[in-house]
Structures are given as structure tokens and as C-alpha cells.
C-alpha positions in Angstrom: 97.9 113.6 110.2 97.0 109.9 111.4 95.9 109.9 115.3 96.1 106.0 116.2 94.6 105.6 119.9 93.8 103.2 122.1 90.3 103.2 123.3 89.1 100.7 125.8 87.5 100.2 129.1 83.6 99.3 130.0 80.2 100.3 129.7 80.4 102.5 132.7 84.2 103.9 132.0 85.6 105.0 128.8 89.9 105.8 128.7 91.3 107.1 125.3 95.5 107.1 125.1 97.7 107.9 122.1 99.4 105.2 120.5 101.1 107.2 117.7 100.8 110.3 115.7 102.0 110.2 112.0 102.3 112.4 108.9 101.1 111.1 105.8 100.8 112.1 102.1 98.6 114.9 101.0 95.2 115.6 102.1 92.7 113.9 99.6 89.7 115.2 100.7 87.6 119.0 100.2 89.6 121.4 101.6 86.2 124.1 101.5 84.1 121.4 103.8 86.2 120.3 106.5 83.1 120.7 108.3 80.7 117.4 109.2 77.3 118.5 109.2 75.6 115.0 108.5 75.1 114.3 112.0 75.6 110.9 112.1 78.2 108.7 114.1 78.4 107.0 117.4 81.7 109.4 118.1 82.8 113.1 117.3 86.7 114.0 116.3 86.6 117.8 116.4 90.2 119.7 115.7 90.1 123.1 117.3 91.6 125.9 117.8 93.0 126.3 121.2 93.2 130.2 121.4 89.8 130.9 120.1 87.6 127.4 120.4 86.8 127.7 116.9 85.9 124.0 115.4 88.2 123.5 112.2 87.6 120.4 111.3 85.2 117.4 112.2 83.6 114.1 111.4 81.7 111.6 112.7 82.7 108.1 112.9 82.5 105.0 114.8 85.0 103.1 116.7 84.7 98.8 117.6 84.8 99.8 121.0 81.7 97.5 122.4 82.3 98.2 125.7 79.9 95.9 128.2 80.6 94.8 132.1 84.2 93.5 131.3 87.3 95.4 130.4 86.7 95.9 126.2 89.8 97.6 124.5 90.6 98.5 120.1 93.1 100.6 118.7 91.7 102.7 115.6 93.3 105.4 113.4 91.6 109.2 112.8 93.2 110.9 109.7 92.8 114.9 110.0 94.5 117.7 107.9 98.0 118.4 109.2 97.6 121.6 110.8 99.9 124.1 110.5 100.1 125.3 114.0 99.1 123.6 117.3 95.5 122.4 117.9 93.1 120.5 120.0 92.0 117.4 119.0 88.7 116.5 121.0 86.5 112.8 120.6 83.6 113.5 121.7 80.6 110.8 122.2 76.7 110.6 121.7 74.4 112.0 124.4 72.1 109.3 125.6 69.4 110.7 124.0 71.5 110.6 121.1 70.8 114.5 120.7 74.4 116.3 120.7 77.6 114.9 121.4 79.8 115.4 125.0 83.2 115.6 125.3 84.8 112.6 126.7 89.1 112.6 125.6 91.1 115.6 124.3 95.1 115.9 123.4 97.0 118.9 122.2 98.6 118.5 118.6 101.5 120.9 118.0 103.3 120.2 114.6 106.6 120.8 116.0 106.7 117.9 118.0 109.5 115.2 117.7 107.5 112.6 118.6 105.7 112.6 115.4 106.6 110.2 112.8 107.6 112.1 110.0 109.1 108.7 108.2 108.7 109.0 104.6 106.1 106.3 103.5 107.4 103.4 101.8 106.9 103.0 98.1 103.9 101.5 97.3 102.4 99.2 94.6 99.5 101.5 93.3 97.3 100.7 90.8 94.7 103.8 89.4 91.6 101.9 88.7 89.4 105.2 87.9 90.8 108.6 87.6 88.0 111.0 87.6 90.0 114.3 88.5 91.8 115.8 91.5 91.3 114.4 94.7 90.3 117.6 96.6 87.1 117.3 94.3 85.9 113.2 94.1 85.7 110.7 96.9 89.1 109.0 96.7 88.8 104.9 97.7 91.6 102.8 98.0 90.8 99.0 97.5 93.4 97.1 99.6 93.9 93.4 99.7 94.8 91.1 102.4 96.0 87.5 102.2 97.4 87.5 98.6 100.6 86.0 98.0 103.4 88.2 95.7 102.5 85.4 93.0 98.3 86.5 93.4 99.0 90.1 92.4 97.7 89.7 88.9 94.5 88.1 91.1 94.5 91.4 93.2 93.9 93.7 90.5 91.1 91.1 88.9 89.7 90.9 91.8 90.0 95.1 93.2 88.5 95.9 89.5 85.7 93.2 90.7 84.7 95.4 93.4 84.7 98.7 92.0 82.6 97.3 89.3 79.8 95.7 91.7 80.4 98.9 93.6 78.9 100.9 90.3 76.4 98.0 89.5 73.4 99.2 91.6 71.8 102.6 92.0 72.6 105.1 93.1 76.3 104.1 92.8 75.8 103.2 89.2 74.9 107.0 88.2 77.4 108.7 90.3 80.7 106.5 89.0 82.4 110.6 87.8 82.4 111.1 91.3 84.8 108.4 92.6 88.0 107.9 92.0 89.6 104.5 92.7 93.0 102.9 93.5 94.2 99.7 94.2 96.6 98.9 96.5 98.6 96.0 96.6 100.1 94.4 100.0 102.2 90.9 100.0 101.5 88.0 102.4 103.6 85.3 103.0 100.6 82.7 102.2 97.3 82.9 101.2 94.2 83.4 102.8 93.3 84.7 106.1 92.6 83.8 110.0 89.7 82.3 110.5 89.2 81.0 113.6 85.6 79.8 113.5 86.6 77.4 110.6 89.9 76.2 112.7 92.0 78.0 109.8 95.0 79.7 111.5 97.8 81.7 109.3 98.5 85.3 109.5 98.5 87.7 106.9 99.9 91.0 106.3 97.3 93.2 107.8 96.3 90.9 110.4 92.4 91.1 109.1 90.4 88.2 110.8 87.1 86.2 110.1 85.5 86.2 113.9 85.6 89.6 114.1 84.2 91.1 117.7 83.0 87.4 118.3 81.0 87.3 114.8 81.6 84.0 112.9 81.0 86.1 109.9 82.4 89.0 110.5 85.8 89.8 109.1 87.8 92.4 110.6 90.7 93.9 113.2 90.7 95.5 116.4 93.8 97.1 115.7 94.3 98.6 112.0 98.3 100.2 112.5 99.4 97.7 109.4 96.0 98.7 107.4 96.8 102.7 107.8 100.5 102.6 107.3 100.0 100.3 104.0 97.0 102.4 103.1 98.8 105.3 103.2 100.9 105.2 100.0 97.9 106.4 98.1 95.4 109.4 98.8 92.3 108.1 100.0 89.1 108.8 102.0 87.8 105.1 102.4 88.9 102.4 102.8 87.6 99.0 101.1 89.6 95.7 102.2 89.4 92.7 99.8 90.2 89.6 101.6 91.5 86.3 99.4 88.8 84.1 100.9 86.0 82.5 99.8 83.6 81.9 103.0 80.5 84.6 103.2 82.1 87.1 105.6 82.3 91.0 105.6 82.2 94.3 108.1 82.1 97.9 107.7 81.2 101.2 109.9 81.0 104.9 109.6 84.0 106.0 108.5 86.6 103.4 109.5 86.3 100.5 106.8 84.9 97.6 105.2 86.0 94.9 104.4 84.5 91.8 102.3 85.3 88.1 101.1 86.2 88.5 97.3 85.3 85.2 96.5 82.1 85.0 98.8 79.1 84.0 96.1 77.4 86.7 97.3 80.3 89.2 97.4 78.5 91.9 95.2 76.2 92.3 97.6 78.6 92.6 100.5 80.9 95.4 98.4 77.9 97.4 98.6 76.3 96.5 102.1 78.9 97.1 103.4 80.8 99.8 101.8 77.3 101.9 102.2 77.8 101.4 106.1 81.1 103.1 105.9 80.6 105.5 103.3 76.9 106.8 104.3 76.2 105.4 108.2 73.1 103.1 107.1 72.1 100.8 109.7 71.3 97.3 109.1 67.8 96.7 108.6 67.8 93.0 109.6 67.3 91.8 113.0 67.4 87.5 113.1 68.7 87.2 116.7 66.1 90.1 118.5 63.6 90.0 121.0 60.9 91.9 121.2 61.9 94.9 124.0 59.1 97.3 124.0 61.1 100.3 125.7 61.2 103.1 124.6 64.4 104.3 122.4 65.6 107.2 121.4 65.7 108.4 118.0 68.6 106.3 115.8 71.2 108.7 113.9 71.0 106.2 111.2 69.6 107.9 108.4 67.4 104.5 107.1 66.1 103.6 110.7 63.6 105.4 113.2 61.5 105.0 116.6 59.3 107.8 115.3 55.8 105.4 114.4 54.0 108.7 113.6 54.5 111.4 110.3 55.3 113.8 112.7 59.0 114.7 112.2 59.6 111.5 110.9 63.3 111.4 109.1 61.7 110.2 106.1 58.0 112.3 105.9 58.8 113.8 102.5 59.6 109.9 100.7 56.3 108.9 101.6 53.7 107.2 99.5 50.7 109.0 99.9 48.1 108.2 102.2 50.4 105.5 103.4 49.3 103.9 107.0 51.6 104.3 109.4 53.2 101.6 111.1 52.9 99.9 107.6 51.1 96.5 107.6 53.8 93.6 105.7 53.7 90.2 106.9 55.7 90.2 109.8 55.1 87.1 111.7 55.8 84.9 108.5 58.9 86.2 107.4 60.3 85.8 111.0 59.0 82.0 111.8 61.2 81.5 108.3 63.7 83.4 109.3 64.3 82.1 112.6 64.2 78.2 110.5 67.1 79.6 108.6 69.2 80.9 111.3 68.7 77.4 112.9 69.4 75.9 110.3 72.8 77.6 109.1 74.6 77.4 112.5 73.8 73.3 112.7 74.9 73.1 109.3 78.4 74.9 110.4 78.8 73.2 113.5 78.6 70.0 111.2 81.3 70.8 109.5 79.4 70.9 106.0 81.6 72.4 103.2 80.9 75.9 102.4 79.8 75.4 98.9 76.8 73.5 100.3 76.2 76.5 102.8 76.7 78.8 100.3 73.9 77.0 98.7 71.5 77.1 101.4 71.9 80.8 102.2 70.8 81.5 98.7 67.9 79.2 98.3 67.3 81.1 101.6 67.5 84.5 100.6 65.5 83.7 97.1 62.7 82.4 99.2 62.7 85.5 101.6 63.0 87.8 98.7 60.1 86.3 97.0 58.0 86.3 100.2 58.8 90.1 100.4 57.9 91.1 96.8 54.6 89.3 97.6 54.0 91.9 99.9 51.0 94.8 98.9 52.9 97.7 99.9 56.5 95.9 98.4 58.5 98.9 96.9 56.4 101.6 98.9 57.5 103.9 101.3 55.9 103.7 105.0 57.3 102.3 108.2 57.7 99.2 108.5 58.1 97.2 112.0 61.6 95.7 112.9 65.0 97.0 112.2 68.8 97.5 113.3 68.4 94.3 115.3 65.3 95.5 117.1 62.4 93.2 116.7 59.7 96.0 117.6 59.7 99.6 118.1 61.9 100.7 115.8 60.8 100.6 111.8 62.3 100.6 108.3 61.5 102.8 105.4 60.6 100.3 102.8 59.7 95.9 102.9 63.2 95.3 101.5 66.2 96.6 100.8 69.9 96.2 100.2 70.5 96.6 103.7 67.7 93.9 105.1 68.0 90.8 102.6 71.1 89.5 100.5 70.0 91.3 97.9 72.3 93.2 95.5 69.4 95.1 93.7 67.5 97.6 95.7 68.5 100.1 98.0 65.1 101.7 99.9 64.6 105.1 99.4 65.7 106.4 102.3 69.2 104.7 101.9 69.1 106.2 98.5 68.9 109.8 99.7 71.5 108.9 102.7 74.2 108.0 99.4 73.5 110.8 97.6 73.9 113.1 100.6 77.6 111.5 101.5 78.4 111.5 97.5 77.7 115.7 97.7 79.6 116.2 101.3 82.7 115.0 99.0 82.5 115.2 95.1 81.9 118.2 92.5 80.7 116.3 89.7 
């Protein structure tokens, strides 16, 4: 069952409506742990029982709802078993504290209604990429393509068997391939390419994905995914990656919606699994260019590779340690910002000049070397402590390790505790 909702309003007034409700294919997910118990997610879709209360299914996700002083509004899909007789379906939001969640929207779902779209799906073009048994027991993703003409197809499944194999390039990914099984699924546009709004490119393509995304230059994305879900679902899947036929660095993912990336981005390995590992296991970003120092307090992330806890003392991470490890960790803070801030500087004069892509392509990397370097100068590089400036906070909240896939462009090296936060997603779904 597909739930597509609008949610919008502002920071001080949330409204939640139903936009459809739709019947799918089969169910490709565990039927023995319809249960979320990772804790993680800015939101809560619970399915309940209404006679006795009792929770039958739930996950945490997150919606592109950025609500602020004006009037923000998205439309998102939730996929949940069909049930078989009516239920609640609750969304449910993060306490403050970001202890708990509290009800904030709830519908009644009875199966018999005419209202649902029961239309049977269209016929899709499928491809089965990796087949590594039935998909009640693996983590079914569907790699789905915008902006590819009916004469890129053969392109398509070049470029979908790109991504799966960057995907399974890099540990832990690489060791767990048996538990995955991959599709591709092939969508026609009437040209090539996507929107991109920031670059003064302006076509539409089949699933209306956008570079600009929430405001982002880079960010490449939809604030209403009805054309992704209904192409989508022509295969069974339980994530989502979107290939886009574009070149310029762009990509954006979150827990449990999708992710999308620029195929032909030079650095579009690393974005297949930056960003893929935001939607699959909740990881923050580590990075944070554009912060300010704000020395408030903050309550503990649910991000499993990001904390506010500066002590050993129920930190998230106490048992990944390196021993006798000083906590906040020493690294050389103040240098790699005054670089990174010459960077950042120097990227947005070089787009607002217009300079051709290739050439900013070129920059970002000489960039990202340099940074790289700097960090595996570092004494405690590869160690596990806590180390100052994270998830776009400048100070007073800390990552697990100097570098890692989700703080530099680098395709390589996952920190520990984004390590354990992948395996723990790859067990909620796969018997290997």
C-alpha cells in the first residue's frame, strides 16, 4: 500500500492530508520484522490496530518538509504492507529532546474502500542486475533513471550497472553484495538531461527530478515524488536509487525516501555511496562548511555517526574506541577550516562566473586531495575518539573518526561508526 500525503505548513504548525492511496505489487520486504527498532528518523509511520492499539508495522523516515517562518509544503509517498482488514495509520514526529516520538496526523485505512487505486501497474522495462534470492529475505533496490531518452536505454543499463558496482566497491558494501538484490528500471524522457535551474538549463523530464533541490545548487531532487513511486512500482523494491543523465556534481538522499546522484558527476562513486548510506542507514553528514560556532546546548542526534555526548559516558560509540583515547580528540581544526572556507569561496565565484564545469570539477578535486592529505597527516587519522565539528555544527557536536566517507569526497573510508550503522540496516533486512 502507497500512502502519498501532503505535508506542509511552518515551524510552529504542521498539517498532514492524503493525496492518494494505491495498491502496489507484492511486498518485498521481511514479513518476520515489520517492526523498526533502529530508532532513527526525524518522523514515525506506525500502522495499528484500531481495536486493540497494537503497533503492526513501523519505520522511521524522513520527509523534505523544512518547515521555517513561511508556509513550507512537499508531497512524499510511505509504502506499508497491504493490510488485510482496516487499520490506523499514525506519523508521528520527534520529541524535542529527540527522546520518543508524538503523534502529530493519523487516518483510518480500510481495504475495502473505493477510493483506492487498485489500477493494475503498467508494464515495466525491468532489468535484474543481481538476483540473490527471494525478496522477503535481501534488501531489494531498484536503480531508476531520469532524463534518458528511449534511444539512451542501452546508456541506462551501462550506467545502473555503474552504480551498483561503486555501490559494492567500498566496505562494508563490498562484503555484503549476497545480501542485495538489484534491479534496474528504465523510464523514457522526451530529451535528455534534467532541470537545472542554477545552470539556467530548463527541460523536464519524466520524473520531474531537479538540480536546486530545497534551494541547494547541488542538490538534486523533488518535492513531490507521485511519477518516481508509480514508475518505481513495477518492480519490488525497498530503496530507491535515482540515476540522473547529467554530468554536473549534484546528489541527495534521506532515511528511507531516496537518493538520487549525477551518473556522470567525476566524482559519482562517491556520491552512490554518500548518499545511498543516508537513505539506507540514517548517517548524518559529517561536514559542516557554512557553520557558525553556536555553543547551545543540543540534544543528543539520532544519527548513529554524530553525537553532543563530549564525555565516554553513554557515548553511542564507547565500545569503537581506541584505548586511552582523549576525549574531545585533538585534530587540527582551525587549519582545515581556514582551507575550507578558501574553497567554499572559491567554488561559488567560480560558478557565478560562469566557468565550465570540467574546470570546477577540477578544482573540487585538487580541493578534496588537498583536504584529504591534510587529514591523513593527522596523529590520531584512522582512530576512533570524538572529534569536534559535525552535521553542519561547527562546535558542540563531534564525529567518530578525522575522516570519513561522509565528511570529505572520499570514496574509500567509511569511519567506524558508520560502519556498524550499515551493518545494522544490512541485518534489519537480509538473511545472508
Amino acid at each position: 500500500m502507497r500512502l502519498t500525503i501532503n505535508h506542509m505548513g511552518t515551524k510552529k504548525e504542521e498539517h498532514i492530508t492524503v493525496k492518494t492511496l494505491r495498491l502496489e505489487g507484492p511486498w518485498a520486504g521481511p514479513r518476520d520484522r515489520l517492526l523498526d527498532t533502529s530508532n532513527l528518523g526525524d518522523y514515525l509511520l506506525a500502522v495499528e490496530n484500531p481495536a486493540t492499539n497494537e503497533v503492526l508495522y513501523s519505520r522511521g523516515f524522513n520527509s523534505e518538509f523544512d518547515p521555517g517562518d513561511s508556509w513550507s509544503s512537499v508531497g512524499y509517498s510511505l509504502r506499508f504492507p497491504a493490510p488485510s482488514k482496516t487499520v490506523a495509520v499514525y506519523i508521528k514526529t520527534r520529541n524535542a529532546d529527540n527522546i520518543g516520538f508524538h503523534d502529530i496526523w493519523h487516518t483510518v485505512v480500510d481495504p475495502a474502500d473505493k477510493s483506492i487505486d487498485k489500477t493494475p501497474l503498467a508494464a515495466g522495462d525491468v532489468t535484474v542486475l543481481l538476483n540473490s534470492g527471494p525478496t522477503e529475505g535481501k534488501i531489494d533496490l531498484s536503480i531508476i533513471g531520469d532524463g534518458y531518452r528511449v534511444s539512451d536505454r542501452a546508456k541506462f543499463i551501462g550506467d545502473a550497472k555503474r552504480a551498483m558496482q561503486y555501490l559494492f566497491s567500498t566496505a562494508p558494501y563490498s562484503e555484503h553484495q549476497r545480501a542485495f538484490n538489484v534491479r534496474a528500471v528504465f523510464v523514457a524522457s522526451g530529451s535528455s538531461g534534467i532541470l537545472d535551474p542554477p545552470s539556467g538549463v530548463y527541460l523536464h523530464s519524466a520524473l520531474g527530478i531537479s538540480y536546486g533541490f530545497n534551494g541547494v545548487e547541488r542538490a538534486i531532487g523533488t518535492l513531490d515524488d507521485s511519477a518516481l513511486r508509480e514508475a518505481a512500482a513495477v518492480a519490488p523494491y525497498e530503496f530507491l536509487l535515482v540515476i540522473t543523465n547529467s554530468k554536473r556534481y549534484g546528489g541527495a538522499a534521506d532515511l528511507q525516501r531516496l537518493s538520487s546522484v549525477a551518473i556522470d558527476s567525476k566524482f559519482v562513486r562517491y556520491l552512490v555511496l554518500h548518499e545511498f548510506s543516508h537513505q539506507f542507514a540514517g548517517l548524518a553528514d559529517e561536514y559542516y562548511s557554512f557553520a557558525k560556532c553556536n555553543t547551545d546546548a543540543k540534544p543528543e542526534p539520532w544519527r548513529p555517526n554524530v553525537t553532543a555526548n563530549a564525555s565516554r559516558d553513554g557515548l553511542k560509540w564507547a565500545a569503537l574506541l581506541t584505548p586511552s583515547m582523549s576525549l574531545p580528540s585533538a585534530w587540527g581544526k582551525k587549519q582545515y577550516e581556514e582551507y575550507d572556507a578558501s574553497f567554499i569561496d572559491k567554488y561559488f565565484a567560480m560558478r557565478k562566473a560562469g566557468t565550465p564545469d570540467a574546470d570546477v570539477d577540477a578544482y573540487i578535486a585538487e580541493a578534496v586531495n588537498h583536504e584529504i592529505a591534510m587529514l591523513r597527516a593527522e596523529p590520531l587519522f584512522g582512530q576512533v575518539g570524538l572529534f569536534e565539528g559535525a552535521s553542519n555544527e561547527k562546535c558542540g557536536l563531534y564525529r567518530a573518526e578525522a575522516d570519513c566517507m561522509m565528511f570529505t569526497i572520499n570514496p574509500e573510508h567509511f569511519c567506524n561508526a558508520c560502519v556498524r550503522a550499515i551493518l545494522q540496516a544490512i541485518a534489519a533486512y537480509a538473511y545472508e
